[in-house]
Structures are given as C-alpha cells and as structure tokens.
LUMGU-989123 format. One record per residue: z, y negated, x negated of N, C-alpha, C in turn. Coordinates in steps of 0.02 Angstrom, whole numbers, plus 32768, in hexadecimal, padded with zeros to 4 digits. Layout:
<nodes>
ZYXZYXZYX/...
</nodes>
This chain:
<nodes>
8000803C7FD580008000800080007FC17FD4/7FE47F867FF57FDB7F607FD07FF67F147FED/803F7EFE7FCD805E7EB87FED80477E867FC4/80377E4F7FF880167E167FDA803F7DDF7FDE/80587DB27FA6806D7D7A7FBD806D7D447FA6/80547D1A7FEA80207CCE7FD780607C8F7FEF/803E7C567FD8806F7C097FE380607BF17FA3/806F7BAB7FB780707B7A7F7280B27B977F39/809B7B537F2180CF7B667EE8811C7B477EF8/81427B7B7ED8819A7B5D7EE381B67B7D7F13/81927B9F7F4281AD7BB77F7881CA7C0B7F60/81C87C1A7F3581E67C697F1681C37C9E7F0C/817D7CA37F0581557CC87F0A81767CFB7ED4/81717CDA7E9881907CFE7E6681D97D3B7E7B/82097D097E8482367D337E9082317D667ED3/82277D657F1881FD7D887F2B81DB7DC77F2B/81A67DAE7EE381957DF87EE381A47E177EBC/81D67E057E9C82027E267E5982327E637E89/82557E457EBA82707E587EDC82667E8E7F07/821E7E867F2D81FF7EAD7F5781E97EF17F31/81D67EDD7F0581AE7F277ECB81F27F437EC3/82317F2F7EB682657F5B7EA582767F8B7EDD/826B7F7D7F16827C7F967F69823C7FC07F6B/820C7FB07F5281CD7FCF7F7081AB7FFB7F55/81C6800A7F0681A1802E7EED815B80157EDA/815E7FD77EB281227FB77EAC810A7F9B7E62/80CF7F847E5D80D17F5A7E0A80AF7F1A7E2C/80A57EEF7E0C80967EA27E1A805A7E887E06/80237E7A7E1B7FDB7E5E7DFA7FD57E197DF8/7FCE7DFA7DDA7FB57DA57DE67F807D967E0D/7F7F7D567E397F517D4E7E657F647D027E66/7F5E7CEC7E1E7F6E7CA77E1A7F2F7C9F7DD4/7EFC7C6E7DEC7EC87C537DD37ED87C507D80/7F147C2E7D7F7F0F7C0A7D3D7F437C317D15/7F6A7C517D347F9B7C697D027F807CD17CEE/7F337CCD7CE57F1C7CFC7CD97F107CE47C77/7F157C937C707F037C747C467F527C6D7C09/7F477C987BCF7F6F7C887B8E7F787C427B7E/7FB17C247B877FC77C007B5C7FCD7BB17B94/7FCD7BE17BE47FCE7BB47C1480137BE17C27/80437BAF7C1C80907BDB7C1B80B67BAC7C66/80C27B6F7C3180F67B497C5880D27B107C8A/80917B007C9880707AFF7CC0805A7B1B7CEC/80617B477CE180427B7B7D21807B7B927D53/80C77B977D2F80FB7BB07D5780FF7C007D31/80E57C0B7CFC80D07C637CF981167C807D03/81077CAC7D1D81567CDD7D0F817D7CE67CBE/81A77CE67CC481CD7CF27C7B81D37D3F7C74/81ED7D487C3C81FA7D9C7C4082297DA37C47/824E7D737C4D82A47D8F7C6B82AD7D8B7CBB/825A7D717CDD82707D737D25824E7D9B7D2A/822C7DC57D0D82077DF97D1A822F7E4A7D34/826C7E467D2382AC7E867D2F827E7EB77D0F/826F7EC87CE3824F7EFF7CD082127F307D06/820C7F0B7D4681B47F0A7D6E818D7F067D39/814F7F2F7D3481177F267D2380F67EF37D44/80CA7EC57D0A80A37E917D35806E7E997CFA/80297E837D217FF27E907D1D7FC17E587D1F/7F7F7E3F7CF17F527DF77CF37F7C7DB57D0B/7FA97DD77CD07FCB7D8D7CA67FAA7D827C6F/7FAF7D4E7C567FA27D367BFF7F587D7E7BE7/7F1F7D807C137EF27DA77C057EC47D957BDF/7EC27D457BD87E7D7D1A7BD67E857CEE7B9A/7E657CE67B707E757CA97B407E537C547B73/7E757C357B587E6C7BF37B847E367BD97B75/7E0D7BED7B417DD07BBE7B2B7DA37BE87B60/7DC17C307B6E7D787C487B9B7D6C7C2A7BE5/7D437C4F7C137D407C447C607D487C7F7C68/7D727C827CAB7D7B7CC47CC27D717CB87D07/7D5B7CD97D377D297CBB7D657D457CFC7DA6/7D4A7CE87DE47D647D177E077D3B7D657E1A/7CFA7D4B7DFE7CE37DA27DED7D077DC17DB9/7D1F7DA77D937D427DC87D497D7E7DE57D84/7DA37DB57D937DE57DCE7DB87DC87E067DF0/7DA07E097E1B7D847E467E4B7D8F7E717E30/7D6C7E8D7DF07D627ED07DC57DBD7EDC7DA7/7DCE7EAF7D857E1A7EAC7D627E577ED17DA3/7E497EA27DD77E727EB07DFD7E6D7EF77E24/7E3D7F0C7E467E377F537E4F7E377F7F7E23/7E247F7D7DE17E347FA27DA97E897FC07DAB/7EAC7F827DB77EE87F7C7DB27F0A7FAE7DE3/7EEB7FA17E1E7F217FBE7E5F7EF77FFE7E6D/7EC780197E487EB380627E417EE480727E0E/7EF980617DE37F2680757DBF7F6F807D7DB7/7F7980447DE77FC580457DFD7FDB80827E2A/7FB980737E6D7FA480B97EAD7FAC80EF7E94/7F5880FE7E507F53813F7E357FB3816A7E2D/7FDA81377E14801481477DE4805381417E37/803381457E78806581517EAC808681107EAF/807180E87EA4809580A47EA5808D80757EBE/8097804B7EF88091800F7F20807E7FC47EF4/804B7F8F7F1580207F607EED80407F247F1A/80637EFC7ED880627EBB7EFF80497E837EE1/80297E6B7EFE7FF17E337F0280027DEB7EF6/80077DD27ECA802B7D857EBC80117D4C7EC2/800B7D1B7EE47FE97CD67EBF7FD47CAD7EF5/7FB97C627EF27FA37C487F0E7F6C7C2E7F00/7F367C757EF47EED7C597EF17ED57C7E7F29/7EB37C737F4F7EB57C7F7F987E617CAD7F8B/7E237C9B7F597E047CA27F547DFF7CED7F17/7E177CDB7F0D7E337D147ED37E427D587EFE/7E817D457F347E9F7D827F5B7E687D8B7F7F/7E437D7D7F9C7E1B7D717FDF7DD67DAD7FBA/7DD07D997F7A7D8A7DD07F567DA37E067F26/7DE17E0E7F297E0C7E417F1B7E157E827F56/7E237E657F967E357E8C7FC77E007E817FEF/7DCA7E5D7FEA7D967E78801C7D587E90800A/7D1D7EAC80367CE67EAA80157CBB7E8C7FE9/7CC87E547FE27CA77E277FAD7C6C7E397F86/7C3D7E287F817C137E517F507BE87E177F29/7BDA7E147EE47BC17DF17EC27B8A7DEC7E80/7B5F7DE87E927B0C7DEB7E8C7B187DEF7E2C/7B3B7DC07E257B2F7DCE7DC77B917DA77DBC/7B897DA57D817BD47D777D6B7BC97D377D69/7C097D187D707C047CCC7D627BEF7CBA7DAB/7C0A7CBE7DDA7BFD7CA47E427C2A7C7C7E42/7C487C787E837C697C4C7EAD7C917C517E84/7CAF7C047E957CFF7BF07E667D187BD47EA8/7D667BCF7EC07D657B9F7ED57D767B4D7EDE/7D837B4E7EB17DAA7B037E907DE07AF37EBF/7E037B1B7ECA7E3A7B047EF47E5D7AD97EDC/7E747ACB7E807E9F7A967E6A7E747A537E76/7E377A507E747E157A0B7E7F7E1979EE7ED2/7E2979B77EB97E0C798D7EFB7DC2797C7F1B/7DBE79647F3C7D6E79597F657D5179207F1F/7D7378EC7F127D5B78C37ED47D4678D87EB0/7D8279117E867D6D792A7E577D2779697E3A/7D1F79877E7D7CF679AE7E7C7CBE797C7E8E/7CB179497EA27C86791A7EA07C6179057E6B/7CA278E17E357C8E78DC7DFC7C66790A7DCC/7C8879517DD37C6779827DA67C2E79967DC2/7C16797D7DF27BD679A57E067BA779667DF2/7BC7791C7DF47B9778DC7DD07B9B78E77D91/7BA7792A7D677B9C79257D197B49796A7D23/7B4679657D537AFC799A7D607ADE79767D83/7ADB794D7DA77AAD79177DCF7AC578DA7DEE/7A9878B57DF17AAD78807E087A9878747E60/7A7978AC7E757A4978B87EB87A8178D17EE4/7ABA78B87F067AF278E37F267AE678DF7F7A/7AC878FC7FA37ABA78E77FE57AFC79188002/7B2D79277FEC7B66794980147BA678F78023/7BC4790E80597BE278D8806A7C2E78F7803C/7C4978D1801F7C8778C47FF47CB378EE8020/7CBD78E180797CFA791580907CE07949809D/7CBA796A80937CB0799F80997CA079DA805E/7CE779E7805A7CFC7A1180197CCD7A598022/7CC07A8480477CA17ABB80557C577AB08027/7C2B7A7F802E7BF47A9080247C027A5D7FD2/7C2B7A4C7FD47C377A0F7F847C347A567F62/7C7A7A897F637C7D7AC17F407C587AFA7F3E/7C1D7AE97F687BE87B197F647BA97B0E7F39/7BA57AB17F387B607A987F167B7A7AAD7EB8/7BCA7A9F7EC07BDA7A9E7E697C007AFB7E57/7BE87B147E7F7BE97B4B7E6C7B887B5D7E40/7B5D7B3C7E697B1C7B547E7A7B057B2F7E2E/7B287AF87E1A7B257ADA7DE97B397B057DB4/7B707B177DBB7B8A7B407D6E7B7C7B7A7D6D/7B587B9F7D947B407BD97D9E7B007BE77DB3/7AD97BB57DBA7A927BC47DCA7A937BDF7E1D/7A617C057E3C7A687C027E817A907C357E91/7AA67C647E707ACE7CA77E737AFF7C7A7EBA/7B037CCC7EE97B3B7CBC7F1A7B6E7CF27F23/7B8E7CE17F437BCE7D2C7F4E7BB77D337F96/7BB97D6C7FA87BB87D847FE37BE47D948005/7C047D8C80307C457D8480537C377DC08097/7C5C7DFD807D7C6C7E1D80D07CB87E1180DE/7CD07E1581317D227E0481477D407E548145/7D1B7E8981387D467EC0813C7D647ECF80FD/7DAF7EE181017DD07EEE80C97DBF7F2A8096/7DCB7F37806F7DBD7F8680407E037F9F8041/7E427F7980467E897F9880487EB27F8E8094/7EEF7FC4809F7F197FA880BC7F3E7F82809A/7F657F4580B17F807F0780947F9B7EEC80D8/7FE67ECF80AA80197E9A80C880337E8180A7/800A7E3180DF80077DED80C3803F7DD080D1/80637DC9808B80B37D97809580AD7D5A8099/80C77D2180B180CA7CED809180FB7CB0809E/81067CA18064814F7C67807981407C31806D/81597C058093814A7BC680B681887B9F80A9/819F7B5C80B381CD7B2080BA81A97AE880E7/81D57ACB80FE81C37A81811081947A5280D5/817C7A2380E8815A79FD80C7817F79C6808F/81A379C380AD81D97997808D81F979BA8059/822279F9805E822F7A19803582187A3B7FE7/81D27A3E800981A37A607FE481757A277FBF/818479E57FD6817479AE7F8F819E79927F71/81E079B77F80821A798D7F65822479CE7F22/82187A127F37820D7A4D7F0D81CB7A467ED0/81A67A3B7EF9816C7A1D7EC781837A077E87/818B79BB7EAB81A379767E8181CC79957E30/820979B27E48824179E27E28822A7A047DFD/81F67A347E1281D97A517DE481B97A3E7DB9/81887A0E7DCB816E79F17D8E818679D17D57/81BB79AB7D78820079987D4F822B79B47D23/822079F77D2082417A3B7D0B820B7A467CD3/81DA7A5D7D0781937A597CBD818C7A2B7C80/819379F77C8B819E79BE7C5581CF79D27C2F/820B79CF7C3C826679E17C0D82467A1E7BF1/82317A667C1282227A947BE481FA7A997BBE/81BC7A667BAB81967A547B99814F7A657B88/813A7A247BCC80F57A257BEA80CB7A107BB9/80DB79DC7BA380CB79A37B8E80B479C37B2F/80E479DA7B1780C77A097AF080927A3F7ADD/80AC7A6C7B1F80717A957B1C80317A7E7B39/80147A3F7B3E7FE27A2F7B4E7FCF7A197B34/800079E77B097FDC79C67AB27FC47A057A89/7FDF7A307A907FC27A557A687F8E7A6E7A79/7F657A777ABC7F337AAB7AB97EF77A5E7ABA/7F197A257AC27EF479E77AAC7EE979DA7A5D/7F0479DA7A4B7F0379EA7A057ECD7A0579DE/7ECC7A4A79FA7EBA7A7F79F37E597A737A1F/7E5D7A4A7A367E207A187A557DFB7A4E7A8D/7E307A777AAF7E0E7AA37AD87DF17A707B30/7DBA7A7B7B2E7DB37A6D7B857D937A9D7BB1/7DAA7AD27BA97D8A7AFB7BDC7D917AE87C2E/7D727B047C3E7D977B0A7C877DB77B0A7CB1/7DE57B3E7C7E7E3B7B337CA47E5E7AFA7C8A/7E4A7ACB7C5D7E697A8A7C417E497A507C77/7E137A5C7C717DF87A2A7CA07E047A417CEC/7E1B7A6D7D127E2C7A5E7D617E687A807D5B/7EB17A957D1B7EDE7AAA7D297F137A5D7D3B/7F3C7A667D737F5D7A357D7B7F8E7A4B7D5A/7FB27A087D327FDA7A0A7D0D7FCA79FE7CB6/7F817A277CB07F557A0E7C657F2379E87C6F/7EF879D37CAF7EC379B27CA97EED79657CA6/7F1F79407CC37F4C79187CC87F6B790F7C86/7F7C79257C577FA079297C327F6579157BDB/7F35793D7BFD7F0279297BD57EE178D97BD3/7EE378BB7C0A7ECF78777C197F08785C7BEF/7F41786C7BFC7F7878367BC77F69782F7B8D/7F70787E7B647F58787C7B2F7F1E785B7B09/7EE678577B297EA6782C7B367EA877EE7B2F/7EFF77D77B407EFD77967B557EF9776E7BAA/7EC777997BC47EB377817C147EF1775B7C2D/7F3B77887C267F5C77627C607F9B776F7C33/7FE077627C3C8029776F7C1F803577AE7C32/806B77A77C08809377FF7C2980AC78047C51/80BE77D67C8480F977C97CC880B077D57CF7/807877A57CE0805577B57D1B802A77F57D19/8025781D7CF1800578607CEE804378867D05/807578777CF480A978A77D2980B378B27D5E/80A278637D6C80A2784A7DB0805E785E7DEB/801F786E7DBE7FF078887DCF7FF678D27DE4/800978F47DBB8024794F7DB8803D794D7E06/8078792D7E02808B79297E4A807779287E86/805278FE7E71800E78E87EB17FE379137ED2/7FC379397E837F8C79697E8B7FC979B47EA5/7FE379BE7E97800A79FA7E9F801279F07EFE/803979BE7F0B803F79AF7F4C800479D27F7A/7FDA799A7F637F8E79C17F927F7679E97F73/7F827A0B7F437F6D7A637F437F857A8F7F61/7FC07A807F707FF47A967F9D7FD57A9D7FE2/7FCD7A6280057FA97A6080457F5A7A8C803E/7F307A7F80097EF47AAE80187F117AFB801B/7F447B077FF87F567B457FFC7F6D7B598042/7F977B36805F7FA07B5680A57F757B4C80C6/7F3B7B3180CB7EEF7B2381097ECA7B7280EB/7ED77B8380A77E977BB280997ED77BF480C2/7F037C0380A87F217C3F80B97F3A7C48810A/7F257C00813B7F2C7C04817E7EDF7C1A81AE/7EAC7BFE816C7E797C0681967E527C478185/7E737C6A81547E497CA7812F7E707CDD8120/7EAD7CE7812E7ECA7D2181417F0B7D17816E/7F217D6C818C7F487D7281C27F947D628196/7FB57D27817F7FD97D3B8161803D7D47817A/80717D65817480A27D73818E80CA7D38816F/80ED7CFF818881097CC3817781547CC9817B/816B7CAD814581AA7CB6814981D27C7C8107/820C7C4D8139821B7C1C812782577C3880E4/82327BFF80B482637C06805F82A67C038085/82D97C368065832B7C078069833B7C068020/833E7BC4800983477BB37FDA83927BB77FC2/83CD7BB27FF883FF7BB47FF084187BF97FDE/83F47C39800D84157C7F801583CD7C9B800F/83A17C947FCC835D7CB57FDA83607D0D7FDC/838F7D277FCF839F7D6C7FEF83967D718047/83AB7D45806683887D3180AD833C7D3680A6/832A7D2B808282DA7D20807782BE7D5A8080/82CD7D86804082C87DC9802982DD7E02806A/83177E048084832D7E3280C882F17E1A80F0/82F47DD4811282BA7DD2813882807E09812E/825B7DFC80FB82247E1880EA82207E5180DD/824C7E7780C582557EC080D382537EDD811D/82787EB4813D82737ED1817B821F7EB981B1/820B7E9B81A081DB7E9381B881977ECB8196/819D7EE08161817D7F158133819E7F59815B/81C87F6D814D81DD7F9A818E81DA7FA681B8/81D37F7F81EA81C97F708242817F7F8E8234/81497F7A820481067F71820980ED7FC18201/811D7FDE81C7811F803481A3812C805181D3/816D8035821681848084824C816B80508285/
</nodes>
C-alpha cells in the first residue's frame, strides 16, 4: 500500500511520516522537487538524520545541483523505488509538496522522450514570464493565466515534446494531508525562514554562489534564487529575506489549489500544540479505510 502525504511547508509532513512508517511498516520516498538536489539542505527544510528515527528514506540528496533533474527522471526513480520497497513486504510513503512529481509517479503518465513537463510551481506568473522573454520576445499568452504560461516555457526548454496525461491510477494509494489556518501557516512560514537564516541559509548559498552554480534549481529554488539577487547586489539581505517570505507564502497557496483540484485528498488539521493528536487522527482514518 501506498500513503501519500501532501501540504505546504511547516505543517509536519516530515514528522508525520516518520511516524506513520513506524506504525505501518513502511520506508519513505521524496516527492519534494528540490530536495532530490545535494547540497540543497537548509533551504529546502530537508530532513536531518536525527529526524529520520532510523526509517529508511529514499531520493534525497540524489542529484548534484549543477545538474537538471526533470520529473521524468523522478517517474522512473520513484517506481523503481516502491517496486523495491513492496518487493521486500513493505508499505510506501510518499512525501512532499510537488504535486506534479506525485501526480506522474502514481498515475499513468507517459512521456514521449526525457526532459517534458516541469511544473514551476516555485515561480510566480511574472517569473515564468520573464524566463520565457529570455526565448522570445513574441508572448501572446495573457500574464494570469499560469496553465498555458507553464506550458509555452516548458515547449521552450524542451522543444515540442509533451507528457501525456491519463486520470487512472497504476497504485492503490492514500492521500494524507495536513492543513492549518492561513494565518497560522504564514506566521509558521515566516518562523521558518527565520530559523533557516540562524542555521545558516545565508551561507550555504554563498557558497554554491561562489561556486558560480545557476542551474535550475538555483534559479526557481525559493530561498536560493532570492538570496542570489543579494549576493549580486540586486537588493539587501532584509529584503531578500523578506522576499523568501513572500514567495514561500504563495507557494503555499499554489500548493493547496493544485492538491484540491487534482487529487482526492484526506484533510486533517496540524495540532501544533499535541501533534500526537495529529498522528492518532490519521491512523484512525487509515484504519476505518483497511476494515
């Protein structure tokens, strides 16, 4: 069986499914875009190995950061994975908040050559604007309309190649997912990023600046594409912090529109105070579903 569990960031995903695999007889896969990427640690939120409880976890730190790793790479990686976990009698749980990632992991998906659809979920409508005016200057898509923006700058960095999209699944799967108020969950944000800095953000990003990398994941990871403008000069360090924030916020929100409008998912509110409340919840709702 295969538990999935989606939400922004801050809300416990991590702990969660640290938790759940211990109850379930499970190992843990990544299904987080960027933290498939080495040396994207304290930006990304990655798990530590001391929150790891001795769970196996799986397409972490797979990728060197100068490469692209492209969600066909993750298709093949990730089923590789949970044929192998299964093979060994063992329950798959599914991590992350790349919605696009889980979505061609667990469904039919099928894709004509490598290097397809991305979905730029960390970019904004601007930003994916901009990068598609470094391939033309001819843009007849209207700015709010993110669907076909992320389709022309896919078609751009990939030539006309498309993914083919069927809605029937290849697994059984149950979709977790934890939620907060809005308020909460930018005040969690905020915190975190704040946290990221003290443990040091700000470091590990000089360095892969330094180091003069711009791949991909530098240029639309929030938290390094920001951090890189300082360095650059563009803006101070208060306001690239202040930016992180921003962008995190509304990644946050694209994340709950993609996982409301594209899978069935089972919702269930963080308790931040008694998150063992969290955890009972969700067991019992996994149960109810088994008898």
């Amino acid at each position: 069986m295969i538990y999935v569990i989606v939400g922004p960031t801050g809300v416990g995903k991590t702990k969660l499914s640290v938790a759940l695999a211990k109850k379930l007889n499970a190992e843990i896969i990544n299904a987080d875009s960027m933290q498939v990427y080495k040396g994207l640690d304290i930006g990304t939120a990655k798990v530590r190995e001391e929150e790891k409880e001795g769970v196996p976890h799986y397409l972490f730190d797979i990728v060197n950061v100068s490469k692209t790793y492209t969600v066909y790479d993750y298709q093949k990686d990730a089923r590789k994975k949970i044929k192998e976990i299964t093979s060994r009698g063992k329950n798959v749980i599914l991590v992350g908040g790349t919605g696009l990632y889980i979505r061609a992991c667990l469904y039919d998906y099928q894709f004509q050559e490598e290097g397809t659809q991305e979905s730029f979920e960390e970019l904004s409508n601007e930003e994916l604007l901009k990068q598609i005016h470094t391939y033309t200057d001819q843009v007849s898509v209207h700015p709010n309309n993110r669907k076909r923006l992320v389709r022309l700058l896919n078609r751009y960095r990939n030539g006309e190649t498309e993914i083919e999209k069927k809605s029937e699944p290849i697994y059984e799967f149950y979709m977790i997912g934890l939620t907060t108020d809005r308020k909460t969950l930018y005040e969690k944000i905020d915190a975190r990023v704040d946290q990221m800095v003290e443990d040091g953000l700000l470091e590990e990003v000089e360095e892969l600046y330094r180091q003069k990398i711009y791949s991909k994941a530098i240029q639309t990871g929030i938290g390094y594409k920001e951090l890189y403008h300082y360095f650059e000069g563009k803006c101070t360090k208060e306001e690239a912090i202040s930016e992180i924030k921003k962008n995190s916020r509304h990644y946050a929100k694209r994340q709950y529109t993609f996982f409301h409008h594209q899978f069935s998912v089972h919702w269930f509110e963080t308790d931040y105070v008694n998150f063992q409340r969290t955890i009972d919840a969700v067991l019992e709702s996994i149960h109810r579903k088994e008898n």
